[in-house]
C-alpha positions in Angstrom: 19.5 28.1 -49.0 19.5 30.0 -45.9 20.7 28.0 -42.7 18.8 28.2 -39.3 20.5 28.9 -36.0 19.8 27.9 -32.7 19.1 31.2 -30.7 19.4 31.2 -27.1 15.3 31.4 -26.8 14.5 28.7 -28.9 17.4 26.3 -27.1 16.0 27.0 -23.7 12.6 26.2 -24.9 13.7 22.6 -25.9 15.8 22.3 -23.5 12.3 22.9 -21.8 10.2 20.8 -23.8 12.6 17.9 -23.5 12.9 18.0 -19.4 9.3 17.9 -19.7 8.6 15.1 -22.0 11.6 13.1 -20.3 9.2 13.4 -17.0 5.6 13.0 -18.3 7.3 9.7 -19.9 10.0 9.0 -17.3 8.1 9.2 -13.6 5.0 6.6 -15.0 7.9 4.2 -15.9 9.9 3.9 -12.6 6.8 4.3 -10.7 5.5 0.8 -12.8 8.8 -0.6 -11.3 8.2 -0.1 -7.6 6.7 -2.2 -5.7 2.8 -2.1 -5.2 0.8 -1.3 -3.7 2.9 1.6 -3.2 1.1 4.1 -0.6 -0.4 7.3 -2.9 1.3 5.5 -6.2 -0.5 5.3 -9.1 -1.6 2.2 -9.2 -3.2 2.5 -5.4 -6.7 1.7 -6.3 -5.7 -0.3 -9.4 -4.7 -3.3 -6.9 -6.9 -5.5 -4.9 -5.6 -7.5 -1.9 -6.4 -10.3 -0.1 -8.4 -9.7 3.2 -6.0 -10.7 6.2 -6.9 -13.9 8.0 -7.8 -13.0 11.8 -8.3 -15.7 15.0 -8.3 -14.6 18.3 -7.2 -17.1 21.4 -8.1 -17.6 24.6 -6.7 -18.1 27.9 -7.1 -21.8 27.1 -5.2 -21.6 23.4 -8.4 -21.7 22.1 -8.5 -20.1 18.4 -12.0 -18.2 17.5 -11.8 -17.1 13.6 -13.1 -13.5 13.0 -14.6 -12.1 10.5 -12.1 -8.6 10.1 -14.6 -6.5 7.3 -16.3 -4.9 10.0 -13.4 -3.5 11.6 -11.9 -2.9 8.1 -14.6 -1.1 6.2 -12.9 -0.6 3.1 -10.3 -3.3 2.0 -7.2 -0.9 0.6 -5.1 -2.7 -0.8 -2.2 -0.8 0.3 -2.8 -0.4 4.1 -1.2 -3.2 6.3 -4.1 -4.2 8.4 -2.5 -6.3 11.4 -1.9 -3.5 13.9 -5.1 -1.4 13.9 -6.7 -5.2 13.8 -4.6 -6.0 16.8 -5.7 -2.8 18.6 -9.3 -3.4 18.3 -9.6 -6.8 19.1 -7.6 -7.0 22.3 -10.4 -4.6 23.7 -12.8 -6.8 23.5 -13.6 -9.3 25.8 -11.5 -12.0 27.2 -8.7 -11.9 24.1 -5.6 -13.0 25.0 -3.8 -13.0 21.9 -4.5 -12.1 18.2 -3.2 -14.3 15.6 -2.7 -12.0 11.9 -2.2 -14.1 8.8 -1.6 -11.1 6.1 0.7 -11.0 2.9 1.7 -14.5 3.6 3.2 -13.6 7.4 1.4 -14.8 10.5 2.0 -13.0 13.5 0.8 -14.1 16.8 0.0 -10.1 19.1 -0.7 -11.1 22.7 -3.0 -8.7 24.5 -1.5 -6.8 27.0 
């Protein structure tokens, strides 16, 4: 019975096929780990999230709720809304603050 040897070729190629196999297998697992939603992860579009809770106030203290899907557009799950939500509604009117309610934080952004 003759016995097989490893040659230097055919241990670099499953030395090859192993580092890839290890990484097909290996990046889907950690990245299932992390948390979500992770900006360009995998599961980006796989999640859907909550649409933030918006009020604006008034000089009195007054609290208006606002209805946020027309400055939002598209719900992503992964984008933190509060900021660009901030920006847009201290521009209007006579806002003096912007109350943000996302992700289970509320944040109270007066105008400046």
């Amino acid at each position: 019975m003759s016995e097989r040897r490893w040659t230097p070729r055919s241990t670099a190629a499953a030395v090859v096929f192993l580092t890839i196999a290890i990484l097909i297998v290996g990046i889907p697992v950690l990245a299932t780990q992390a948390p979500r939603p992770a900006r360009f992860g995998w599961q980006m579009y796989s999640t859907v999230s909550e649409v933030p809770e918006v009020w604006t106030e008034d000089a009195s203290g007054a609290r208006t709720w606002i209805d946020v899907m027309p400055f939002m557009g598209d719900g992503r799950a992964e984008i933190i809304w509060g900021p660009h939500l901030v920006d847009a509604l201290c521009s209007s009117g006579d806002v003096h603050a912007v109350v943000v309610r996302e992700r289970d934080a509320e944040e109270r952004v007066p105008c400046s």
